[in-house]
KOLLUM-468809 format. One record per residue (C-alpha): residue in three letters; residue number from 1; x, y, z. Coordinates in nm, 3 decimals. Example, Ala and Ser with C-alpha at 12.3 -4.5 7.8 and 13.67 -1.06 7.14 Angstrom:
! KOLLUM-468809
- ALA / 1 / 1.230 / -0.450 / 0.780
- SER / 2 / 1.367 / -0.106 / 0.714
This chain:
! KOLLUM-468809
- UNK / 1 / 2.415 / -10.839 / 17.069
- UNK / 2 / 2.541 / -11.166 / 17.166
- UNK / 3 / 2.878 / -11.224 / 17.406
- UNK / 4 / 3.058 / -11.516 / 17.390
- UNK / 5 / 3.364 / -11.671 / 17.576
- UNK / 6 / 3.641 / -11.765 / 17.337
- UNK / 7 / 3.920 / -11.948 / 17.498
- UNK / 8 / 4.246 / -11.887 / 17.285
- UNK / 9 / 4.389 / -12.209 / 17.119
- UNK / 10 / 4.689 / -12.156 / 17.403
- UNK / 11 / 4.483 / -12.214 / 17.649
- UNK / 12 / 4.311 / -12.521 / 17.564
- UNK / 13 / 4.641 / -12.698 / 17.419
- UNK / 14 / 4.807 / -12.611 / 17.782
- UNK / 15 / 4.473 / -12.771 / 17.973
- UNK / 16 / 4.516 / -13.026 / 17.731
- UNK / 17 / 4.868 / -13.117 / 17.823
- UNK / 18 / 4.819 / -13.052 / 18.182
- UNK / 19 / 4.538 / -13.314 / 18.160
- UNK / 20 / 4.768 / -13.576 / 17.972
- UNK / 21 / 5.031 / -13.528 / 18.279
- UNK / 22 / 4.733 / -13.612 / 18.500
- UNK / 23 / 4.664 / -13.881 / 18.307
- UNK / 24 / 5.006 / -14.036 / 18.252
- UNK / 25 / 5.140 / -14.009 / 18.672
- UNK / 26 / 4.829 / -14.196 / 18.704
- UNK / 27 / 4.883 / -14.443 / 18.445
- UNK / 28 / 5.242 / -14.449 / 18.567
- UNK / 29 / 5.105 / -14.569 / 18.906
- UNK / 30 / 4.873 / -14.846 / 18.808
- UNK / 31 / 5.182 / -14.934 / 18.587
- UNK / 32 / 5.399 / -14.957 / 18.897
- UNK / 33 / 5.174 / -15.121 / 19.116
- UNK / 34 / 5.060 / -15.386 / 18.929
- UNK / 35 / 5.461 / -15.457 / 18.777
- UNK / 36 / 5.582 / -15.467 / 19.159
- UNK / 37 / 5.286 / -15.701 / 19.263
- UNK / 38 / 5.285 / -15.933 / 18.966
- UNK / 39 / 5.605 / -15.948 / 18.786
- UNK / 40 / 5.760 / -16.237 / 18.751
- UNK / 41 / 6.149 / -16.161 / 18.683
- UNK / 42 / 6.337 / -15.841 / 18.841
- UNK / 43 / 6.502 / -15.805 / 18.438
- UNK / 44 / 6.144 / -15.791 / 18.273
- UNK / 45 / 6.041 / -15.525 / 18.512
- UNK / 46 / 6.347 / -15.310 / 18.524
- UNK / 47 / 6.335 / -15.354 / 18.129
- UNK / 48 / 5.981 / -15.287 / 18.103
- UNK / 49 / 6.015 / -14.945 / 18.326
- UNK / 50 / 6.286 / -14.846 / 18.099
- UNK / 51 / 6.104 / -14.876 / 17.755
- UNK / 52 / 5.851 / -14.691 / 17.928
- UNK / 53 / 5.997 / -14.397 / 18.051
- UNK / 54 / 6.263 / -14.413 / 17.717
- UNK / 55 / 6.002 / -14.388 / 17.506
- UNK / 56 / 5.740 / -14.159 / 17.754
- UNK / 57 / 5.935 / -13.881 / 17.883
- UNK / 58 / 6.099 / -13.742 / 17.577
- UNK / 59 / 5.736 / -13.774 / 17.403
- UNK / 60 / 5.647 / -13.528 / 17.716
- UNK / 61 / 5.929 / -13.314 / 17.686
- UNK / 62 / 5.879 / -13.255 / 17.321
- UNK / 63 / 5.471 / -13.168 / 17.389
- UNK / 64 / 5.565 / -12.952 / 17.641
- UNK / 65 / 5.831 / -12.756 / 17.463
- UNK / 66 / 5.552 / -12.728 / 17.186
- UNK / 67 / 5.295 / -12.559 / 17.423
- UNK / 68 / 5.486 / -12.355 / 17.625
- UNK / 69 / 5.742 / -12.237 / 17.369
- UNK / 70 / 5.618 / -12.244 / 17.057
């Protein structure tokens, strides 16, 4: 007889999603550091931050309503 170690579907979407948050504050960093170092107009950056986190953050909130709740 053979044992093996399953790991449930829920607990590979939530490492999944908790590795895409580690992913994206990192991203989110680079993002900031470079757009505060080499930007060339205050109104492109504050326009570029809020496309990102408009179109980011709900993404987030909708994957992690659908691995926590769902």
């Amino acid at each position: 007889m053979t044992t093996s170690t399953l790991i449930s579907l829920a607990v590979l979407a939530k490492l999944a999603f908790y590795l895409l948050i580690i992913t994206y504050v990192v991203f989110t960093t680079i993002l900031y550091y470079h757009w505060q170092n080499y930007s060339m107009s205050q109104a492109v950056t504050r326009s570029t931050y809020l496309a990102f986190f408009v179109i980011s953050l709900p993404l987030l909130i909708i994957m992690s309503i659908s691995v926590f709740f769902i």
